[in-house]
ChimeraX commands (.cxc) that place a marker at each C-alpha (Angstrom):
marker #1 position -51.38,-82.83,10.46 radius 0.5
marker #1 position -49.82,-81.89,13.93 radius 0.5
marker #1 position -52.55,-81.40,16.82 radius 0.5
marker #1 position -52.21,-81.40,20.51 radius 0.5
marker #1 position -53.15,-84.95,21.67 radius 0.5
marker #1 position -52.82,-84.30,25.41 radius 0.5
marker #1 position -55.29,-84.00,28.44 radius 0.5
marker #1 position -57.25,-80.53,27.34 radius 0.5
marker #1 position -58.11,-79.94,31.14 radius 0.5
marker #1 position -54.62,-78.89,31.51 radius 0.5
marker #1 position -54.64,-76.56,29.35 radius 0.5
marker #1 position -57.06,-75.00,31.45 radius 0.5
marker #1 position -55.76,-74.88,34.57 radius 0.5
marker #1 position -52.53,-73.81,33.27 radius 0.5
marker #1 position -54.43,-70.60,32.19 radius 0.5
marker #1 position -56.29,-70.74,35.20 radius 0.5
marker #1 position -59.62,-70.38,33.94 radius 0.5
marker #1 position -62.46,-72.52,32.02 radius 0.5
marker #1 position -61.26,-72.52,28.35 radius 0.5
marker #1 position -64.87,-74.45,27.65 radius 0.5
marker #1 position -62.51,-77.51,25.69 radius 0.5
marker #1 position -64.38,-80.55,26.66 radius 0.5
marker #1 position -68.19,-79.40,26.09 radius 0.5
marker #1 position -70.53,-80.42,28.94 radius 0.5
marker #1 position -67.64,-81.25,31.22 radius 0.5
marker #1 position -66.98,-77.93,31.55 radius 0.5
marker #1 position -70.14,-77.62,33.20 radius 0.5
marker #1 position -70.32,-80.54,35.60 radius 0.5
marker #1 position -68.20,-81.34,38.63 radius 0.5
marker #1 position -65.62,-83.29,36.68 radius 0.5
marker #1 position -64.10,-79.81,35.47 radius 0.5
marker #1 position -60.49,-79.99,36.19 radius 0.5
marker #1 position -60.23,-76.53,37.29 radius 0.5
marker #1 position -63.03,-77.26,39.59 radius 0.5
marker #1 position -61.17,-80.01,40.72 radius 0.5
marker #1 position -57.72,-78.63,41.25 radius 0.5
marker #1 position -57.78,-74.98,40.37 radius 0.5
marker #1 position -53.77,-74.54,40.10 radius 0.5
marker #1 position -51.57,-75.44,37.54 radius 0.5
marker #1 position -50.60,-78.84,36.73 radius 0.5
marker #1 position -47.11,-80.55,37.15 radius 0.5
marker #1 position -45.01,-80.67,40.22 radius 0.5
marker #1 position -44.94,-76.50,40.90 radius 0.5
marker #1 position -48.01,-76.24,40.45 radius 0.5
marker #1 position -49.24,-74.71,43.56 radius 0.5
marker #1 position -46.17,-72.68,43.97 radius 0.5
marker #1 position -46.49,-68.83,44.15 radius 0.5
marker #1 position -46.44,-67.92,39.93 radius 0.5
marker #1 position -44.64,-64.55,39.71 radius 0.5
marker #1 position -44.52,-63.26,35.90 radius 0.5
marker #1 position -42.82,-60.62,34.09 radius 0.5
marker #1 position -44.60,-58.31,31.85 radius 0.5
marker #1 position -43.24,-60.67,29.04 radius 0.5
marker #1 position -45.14,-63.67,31.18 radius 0.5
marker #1 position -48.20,-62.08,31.17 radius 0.5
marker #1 position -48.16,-61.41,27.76 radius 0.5
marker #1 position -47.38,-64.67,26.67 radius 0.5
marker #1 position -49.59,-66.21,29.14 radius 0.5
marker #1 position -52.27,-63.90,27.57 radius 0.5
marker #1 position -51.62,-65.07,23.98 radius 0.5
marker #1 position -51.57,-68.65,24.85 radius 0.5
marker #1 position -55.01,-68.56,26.78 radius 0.5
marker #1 position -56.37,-67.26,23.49 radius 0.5
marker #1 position -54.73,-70.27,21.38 radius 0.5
marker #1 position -55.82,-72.49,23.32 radius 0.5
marker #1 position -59.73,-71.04,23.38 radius 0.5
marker #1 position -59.81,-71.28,19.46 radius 0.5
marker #1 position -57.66,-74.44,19.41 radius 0.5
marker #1 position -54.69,-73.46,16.62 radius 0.5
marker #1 position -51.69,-74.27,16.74 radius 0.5
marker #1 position -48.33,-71.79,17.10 radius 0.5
marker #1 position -47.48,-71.24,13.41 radius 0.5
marker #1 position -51.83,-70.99,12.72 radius 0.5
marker #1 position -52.00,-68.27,15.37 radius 0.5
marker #1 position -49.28,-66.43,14.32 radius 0.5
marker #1 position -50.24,-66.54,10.47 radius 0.5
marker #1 position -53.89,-64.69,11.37 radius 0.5
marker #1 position -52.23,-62.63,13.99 radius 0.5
marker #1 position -49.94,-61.01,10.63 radius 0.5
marker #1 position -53.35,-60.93,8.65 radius 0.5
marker #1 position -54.91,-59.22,11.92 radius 0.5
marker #1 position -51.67,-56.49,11.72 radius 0.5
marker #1 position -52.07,-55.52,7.87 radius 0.5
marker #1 position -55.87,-54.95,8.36 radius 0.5
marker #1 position -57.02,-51.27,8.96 radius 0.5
marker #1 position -58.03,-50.50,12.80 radius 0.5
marker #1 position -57.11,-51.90,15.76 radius 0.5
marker #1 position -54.91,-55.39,15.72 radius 0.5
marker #1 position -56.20,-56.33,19.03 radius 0.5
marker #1 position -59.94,-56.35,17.24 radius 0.5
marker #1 position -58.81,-57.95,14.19 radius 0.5
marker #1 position -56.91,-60.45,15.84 radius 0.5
marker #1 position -60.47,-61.70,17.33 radius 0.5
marker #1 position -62.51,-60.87,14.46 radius 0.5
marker #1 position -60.60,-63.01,12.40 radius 0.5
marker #1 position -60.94,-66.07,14.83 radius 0.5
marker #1 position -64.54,-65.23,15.31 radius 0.5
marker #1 position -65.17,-65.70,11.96 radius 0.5
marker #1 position -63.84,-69.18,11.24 radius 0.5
marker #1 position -66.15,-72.10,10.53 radius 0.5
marker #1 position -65.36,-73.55,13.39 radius 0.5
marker #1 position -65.86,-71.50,15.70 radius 0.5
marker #1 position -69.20,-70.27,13.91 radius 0.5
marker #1 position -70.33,-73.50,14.29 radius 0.5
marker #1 position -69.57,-73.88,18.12 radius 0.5
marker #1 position -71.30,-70.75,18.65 radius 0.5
marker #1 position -74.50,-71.66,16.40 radius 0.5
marker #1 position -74.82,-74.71,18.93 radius 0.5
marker #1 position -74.43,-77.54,16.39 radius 0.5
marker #1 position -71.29,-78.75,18.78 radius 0.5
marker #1 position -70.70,-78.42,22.70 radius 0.5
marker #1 position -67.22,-77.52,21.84 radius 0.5
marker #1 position -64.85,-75.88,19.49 radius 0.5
marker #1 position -62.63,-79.18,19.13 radius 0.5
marker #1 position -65.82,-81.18,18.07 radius 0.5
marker #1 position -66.96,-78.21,16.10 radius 0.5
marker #1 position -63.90,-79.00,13.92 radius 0.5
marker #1 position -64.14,-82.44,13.57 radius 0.5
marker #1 position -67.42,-82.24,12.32 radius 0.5
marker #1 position -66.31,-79.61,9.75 radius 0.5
marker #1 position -63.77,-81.83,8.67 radius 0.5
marker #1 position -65.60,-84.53,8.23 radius 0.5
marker #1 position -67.39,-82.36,5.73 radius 0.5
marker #1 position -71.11,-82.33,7.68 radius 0.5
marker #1 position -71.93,-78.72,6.54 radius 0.5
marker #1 position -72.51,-76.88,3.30 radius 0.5
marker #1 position -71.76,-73.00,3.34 radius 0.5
marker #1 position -73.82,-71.68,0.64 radius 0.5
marker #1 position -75.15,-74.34,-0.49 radius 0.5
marker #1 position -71.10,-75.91,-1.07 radius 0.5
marker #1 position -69.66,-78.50,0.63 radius 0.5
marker #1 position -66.83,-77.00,3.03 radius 0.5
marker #1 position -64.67,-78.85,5.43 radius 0.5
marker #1 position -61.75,-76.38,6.13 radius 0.5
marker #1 position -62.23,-75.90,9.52 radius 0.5
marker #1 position -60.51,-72.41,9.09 radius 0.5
marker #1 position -62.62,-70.89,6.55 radius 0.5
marker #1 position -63.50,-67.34,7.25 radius 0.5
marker #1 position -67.42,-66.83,6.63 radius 0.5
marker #1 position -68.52,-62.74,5.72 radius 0.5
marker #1 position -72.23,-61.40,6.62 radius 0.5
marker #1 position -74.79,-63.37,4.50 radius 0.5
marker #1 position -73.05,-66.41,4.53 radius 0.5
marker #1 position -75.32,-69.70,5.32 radius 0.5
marker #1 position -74.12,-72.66,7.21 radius 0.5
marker #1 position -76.00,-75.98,6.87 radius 0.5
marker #1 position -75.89,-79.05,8.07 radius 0.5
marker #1 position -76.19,-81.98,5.30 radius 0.5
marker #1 position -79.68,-83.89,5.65 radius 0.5
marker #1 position -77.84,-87.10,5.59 radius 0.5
marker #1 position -76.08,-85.59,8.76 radius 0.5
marker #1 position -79.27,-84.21,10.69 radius 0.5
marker #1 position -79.70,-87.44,12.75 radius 0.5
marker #1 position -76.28,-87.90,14.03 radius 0.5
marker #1 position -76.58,-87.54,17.57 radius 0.5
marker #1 position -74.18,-85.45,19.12 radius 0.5
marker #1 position -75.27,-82.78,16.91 radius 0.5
marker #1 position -79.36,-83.21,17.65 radius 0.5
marker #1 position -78.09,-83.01,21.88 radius 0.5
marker #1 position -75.73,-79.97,21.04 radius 0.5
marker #1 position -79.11,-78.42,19.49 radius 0.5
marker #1 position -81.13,-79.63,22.45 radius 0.5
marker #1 position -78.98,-78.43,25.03 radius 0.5
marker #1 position -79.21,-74.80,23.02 radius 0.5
marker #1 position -83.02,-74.26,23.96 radius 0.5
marker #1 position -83.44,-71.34,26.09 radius 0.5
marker #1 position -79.99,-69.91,25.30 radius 0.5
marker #1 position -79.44,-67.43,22.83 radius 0.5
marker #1 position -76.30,-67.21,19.90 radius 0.5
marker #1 position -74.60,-64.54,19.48 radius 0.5
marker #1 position -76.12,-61.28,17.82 radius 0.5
marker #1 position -74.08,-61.27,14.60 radius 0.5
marker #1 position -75.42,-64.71,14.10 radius 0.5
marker #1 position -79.06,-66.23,13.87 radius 0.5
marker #1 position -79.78,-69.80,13.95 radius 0.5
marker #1 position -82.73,-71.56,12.27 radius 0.5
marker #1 position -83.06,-75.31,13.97 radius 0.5
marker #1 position -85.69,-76.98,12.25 radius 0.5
marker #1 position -83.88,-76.10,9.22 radius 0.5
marker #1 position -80.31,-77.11,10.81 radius 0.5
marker #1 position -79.49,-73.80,9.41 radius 0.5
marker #1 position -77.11,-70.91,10.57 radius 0.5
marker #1 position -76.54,-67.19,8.96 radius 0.5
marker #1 position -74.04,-64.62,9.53 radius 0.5
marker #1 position -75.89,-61.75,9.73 radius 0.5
marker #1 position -73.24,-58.89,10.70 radius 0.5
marker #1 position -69.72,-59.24,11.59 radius 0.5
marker #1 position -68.62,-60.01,15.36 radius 0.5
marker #1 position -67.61,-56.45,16.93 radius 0.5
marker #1 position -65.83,-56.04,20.19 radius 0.5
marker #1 position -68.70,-56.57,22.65 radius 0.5
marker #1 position -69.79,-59.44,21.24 radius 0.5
marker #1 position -67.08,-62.06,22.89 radius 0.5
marker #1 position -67.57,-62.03,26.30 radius 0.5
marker #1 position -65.16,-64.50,27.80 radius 0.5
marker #1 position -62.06,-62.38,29.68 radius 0.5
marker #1 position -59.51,-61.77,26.84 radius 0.5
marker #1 position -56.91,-58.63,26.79 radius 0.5
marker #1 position -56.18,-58.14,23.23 radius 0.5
marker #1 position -53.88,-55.48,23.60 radius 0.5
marker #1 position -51.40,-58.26,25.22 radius 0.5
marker #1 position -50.95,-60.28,22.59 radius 0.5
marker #1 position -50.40,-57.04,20.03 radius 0.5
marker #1 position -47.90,-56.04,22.52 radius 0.5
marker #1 position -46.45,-59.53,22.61 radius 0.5
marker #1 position -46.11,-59.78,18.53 radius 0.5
marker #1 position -44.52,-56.31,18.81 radius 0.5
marker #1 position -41.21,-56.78,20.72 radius 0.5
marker link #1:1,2 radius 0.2
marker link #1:2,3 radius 0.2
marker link #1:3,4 radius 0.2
marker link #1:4,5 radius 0.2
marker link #1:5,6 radius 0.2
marker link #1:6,7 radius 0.2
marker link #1:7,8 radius 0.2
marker link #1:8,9 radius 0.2
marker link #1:9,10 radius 0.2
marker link #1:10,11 radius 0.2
marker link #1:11,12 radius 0.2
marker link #1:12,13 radius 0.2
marker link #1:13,14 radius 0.2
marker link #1:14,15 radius 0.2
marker link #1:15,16 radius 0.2
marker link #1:16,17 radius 0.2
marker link #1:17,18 radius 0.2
marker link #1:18,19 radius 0.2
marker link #1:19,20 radius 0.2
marker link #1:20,21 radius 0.2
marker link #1:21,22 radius 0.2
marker link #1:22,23 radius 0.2
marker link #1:23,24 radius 0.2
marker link #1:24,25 radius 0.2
marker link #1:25,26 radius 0.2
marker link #1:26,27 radius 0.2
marker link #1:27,28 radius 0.2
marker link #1:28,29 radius 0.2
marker link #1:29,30 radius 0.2
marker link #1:30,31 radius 0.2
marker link #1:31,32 radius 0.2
marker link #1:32,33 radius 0.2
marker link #1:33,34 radius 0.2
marker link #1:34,35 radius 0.2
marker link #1:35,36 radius 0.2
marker link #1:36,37 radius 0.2
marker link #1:37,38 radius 0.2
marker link #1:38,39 radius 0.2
marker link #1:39,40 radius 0.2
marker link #1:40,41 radius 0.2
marker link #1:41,42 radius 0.2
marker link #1:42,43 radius 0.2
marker link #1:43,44 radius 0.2
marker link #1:44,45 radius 0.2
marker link #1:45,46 radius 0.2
marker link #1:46,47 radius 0.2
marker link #1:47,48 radius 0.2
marker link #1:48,49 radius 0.2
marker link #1:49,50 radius 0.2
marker link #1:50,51 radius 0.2
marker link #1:51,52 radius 0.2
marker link #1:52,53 radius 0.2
marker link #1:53,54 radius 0.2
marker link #1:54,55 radius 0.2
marker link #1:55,56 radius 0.2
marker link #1:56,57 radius 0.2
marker link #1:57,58 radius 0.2
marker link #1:58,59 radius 0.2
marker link #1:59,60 radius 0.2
marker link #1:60,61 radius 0.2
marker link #1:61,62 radius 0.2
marker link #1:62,63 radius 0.2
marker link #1:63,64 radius 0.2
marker link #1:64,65 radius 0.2
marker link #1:65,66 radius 0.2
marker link #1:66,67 radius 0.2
marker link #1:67,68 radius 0.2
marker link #1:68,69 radius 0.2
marker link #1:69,70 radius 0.2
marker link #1:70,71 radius 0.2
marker link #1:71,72 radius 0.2
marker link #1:72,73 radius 0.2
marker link #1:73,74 radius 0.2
marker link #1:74,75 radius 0.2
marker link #1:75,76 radius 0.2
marker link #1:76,77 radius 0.2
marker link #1:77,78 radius 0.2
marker link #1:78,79 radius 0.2
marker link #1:79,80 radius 0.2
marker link #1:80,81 radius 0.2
marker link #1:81,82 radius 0.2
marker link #1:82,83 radius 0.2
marker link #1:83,84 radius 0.2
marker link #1:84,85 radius 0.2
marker link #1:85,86 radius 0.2
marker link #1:86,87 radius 0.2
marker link #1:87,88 radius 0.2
marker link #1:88,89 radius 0.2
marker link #1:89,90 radius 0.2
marker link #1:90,91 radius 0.2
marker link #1:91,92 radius 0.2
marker link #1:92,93 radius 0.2
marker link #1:93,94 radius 0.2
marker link #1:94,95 radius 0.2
marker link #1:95,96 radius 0.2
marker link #1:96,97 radius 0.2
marker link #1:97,98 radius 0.2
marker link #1:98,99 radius 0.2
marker link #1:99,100 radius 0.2
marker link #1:100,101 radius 0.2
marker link #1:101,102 radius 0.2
marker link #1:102,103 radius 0.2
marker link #1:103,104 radius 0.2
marker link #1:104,105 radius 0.2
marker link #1:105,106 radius 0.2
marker link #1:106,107 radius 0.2
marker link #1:107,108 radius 0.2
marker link #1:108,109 radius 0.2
marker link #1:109,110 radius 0.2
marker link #1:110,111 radius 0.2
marker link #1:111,112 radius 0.2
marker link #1:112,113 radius 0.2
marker link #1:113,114 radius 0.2
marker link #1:114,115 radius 0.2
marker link #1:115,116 radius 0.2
marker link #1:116,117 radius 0.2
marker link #1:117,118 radius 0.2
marker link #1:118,119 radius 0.2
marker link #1:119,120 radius 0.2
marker link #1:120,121 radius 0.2
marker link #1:121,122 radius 0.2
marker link #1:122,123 radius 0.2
marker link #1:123,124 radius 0.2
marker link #1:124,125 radius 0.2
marker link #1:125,126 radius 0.2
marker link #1:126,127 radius 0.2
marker link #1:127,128 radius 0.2
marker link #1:128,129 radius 0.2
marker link #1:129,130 radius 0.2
marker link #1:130,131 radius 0.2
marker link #1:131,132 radius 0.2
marker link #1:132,133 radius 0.2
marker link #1:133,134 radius 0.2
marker link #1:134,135 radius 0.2
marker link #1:135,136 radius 0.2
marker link #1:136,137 radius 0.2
marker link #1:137,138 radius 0.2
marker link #1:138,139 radius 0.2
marker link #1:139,140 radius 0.2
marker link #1:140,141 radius 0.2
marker link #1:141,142 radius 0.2
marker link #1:142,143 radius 0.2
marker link #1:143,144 radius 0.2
marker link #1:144,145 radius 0.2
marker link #1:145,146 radius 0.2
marker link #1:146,147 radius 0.2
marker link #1:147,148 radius 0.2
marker link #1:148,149 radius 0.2
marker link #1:149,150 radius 0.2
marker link #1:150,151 radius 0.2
marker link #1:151,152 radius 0.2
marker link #1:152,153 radius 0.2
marker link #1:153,154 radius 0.2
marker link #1:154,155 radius 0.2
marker link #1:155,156 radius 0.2
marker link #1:156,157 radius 0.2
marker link #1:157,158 radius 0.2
marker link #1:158,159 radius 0.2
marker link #1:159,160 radius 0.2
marker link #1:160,161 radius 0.2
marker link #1:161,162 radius 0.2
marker link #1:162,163 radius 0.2
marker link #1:163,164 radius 0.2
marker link #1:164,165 radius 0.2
marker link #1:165,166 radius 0.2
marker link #1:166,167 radius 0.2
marker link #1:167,168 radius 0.2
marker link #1:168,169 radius 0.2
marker link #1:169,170 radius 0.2
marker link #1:170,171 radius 0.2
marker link #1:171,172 radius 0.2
marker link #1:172,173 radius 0.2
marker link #1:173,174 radius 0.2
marker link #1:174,175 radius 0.2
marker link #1:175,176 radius 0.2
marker link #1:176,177 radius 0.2
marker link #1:177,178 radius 0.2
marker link #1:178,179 radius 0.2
marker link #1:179,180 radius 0.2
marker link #1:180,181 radius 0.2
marker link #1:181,182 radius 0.2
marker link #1:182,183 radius 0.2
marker link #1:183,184 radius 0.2
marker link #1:184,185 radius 0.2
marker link #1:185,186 radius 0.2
marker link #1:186,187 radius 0.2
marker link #1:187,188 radius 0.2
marker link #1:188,189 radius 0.2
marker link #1:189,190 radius 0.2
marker link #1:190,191 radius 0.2
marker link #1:191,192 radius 0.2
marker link #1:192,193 radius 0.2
marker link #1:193,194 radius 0.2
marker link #1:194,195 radius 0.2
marker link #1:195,196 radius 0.2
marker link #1:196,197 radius 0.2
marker link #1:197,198 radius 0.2
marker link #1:198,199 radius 0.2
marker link #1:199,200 radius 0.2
marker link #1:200,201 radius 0.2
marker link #1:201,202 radius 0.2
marker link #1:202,203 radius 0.2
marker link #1:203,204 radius 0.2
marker link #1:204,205 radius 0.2
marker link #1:205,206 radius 0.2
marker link #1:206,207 radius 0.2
marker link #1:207,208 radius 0.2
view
């Protein structure tokens, strides 16, 4: 399966702002956009000057990068985003909202969406009471996510849950820690994703 091996910091400074892709790093002083807030490689701290096209692009690969797919991934739920009814822009990030994944980065059982899928794939949850370890598996309001008992002592999952105290999940979702044990209870709507993502962009983008 192809995967981008690469430093993840760059990523983020080549989109110029924390794409949260190394967990607690992000947090500390090691952050590489802390560090060296320009892009990487030899330009990098040249004057960038980008067409609307740029901008667009840059927009749509900030977003990639956030959820982790791949090119041919993103573009497959940006066609499913485009036959839904409403606004593409919404159902582009309703759709990536909603995979297992990402629900479980958000419940707090990982520090990150890249070891959110790795635990998924190596099949530590149930969703309904079902084994699942398709990392892109869209979950609907009243679907449970739990992690196997075997897999409640494995440690970066007990910190992940640690670090959570005092913070709160989303709204559509409700978390249940002694039970390891996440439901959806609503779908994600607009308001809930807060981090700095123009939408429209990346409908604009897909439409030229």
């Amino acid at each position: 399966m192809a995967r981008y091996t690469e430093a993840v910091c760059r990523l983020c400074r080549r989109e110029g702002i924390k794409l949260f892709l190394k967990g607690d790093r992000c947090f500390s002083a090691k952050c590489g956009v802390e560090r060296r807030a320009y892009p990487p490689g030899q330009h990098g701290q040249g004057r960038a000057r980008f067409s609307d096209y740029g901008v667009q692009l840059r927009e749509k690969q900030k977003v990639k990068r956030m959820y982790g797919l791949l090119e041919n991934q993103f573009s497959r739920v940006m066609e499913r985003a485009t036959r839904m009814k409403g606004r593409s822009g919404e159902n582009l990030l309703n759709l990536l909202e909603r995979r297992l994944d990402n629900v479980v980065f958000r419940l707090g059982f990982a520090t990150s969406r890249a070891e959110a899928r790795q635990l998924v794939r190596h099949g530590h949850f149930r969703v309904n009471g079902r084994k699942a370890a398709i990392p892109s598996m869209l979950l609907r309001p009243g679907d449970t996510i739990q992690l196997r008992e075997r897999s409640q002592q494995v440690a970066r999952v007990t910190s992940a849950l640690d670090a959570l105290e005092g913070k709160s999940v989303p709204q559509w979702l409700e978390i249940e820690k002694a039970q390891f044990k996440g439901t959806v209870k609503a779908m994600p709507t607009r308001e809930d994703i807060t981090m700095p993502i123009q939408e429209q962009l990346i409908v604009e983008l897909y439409s030229r």
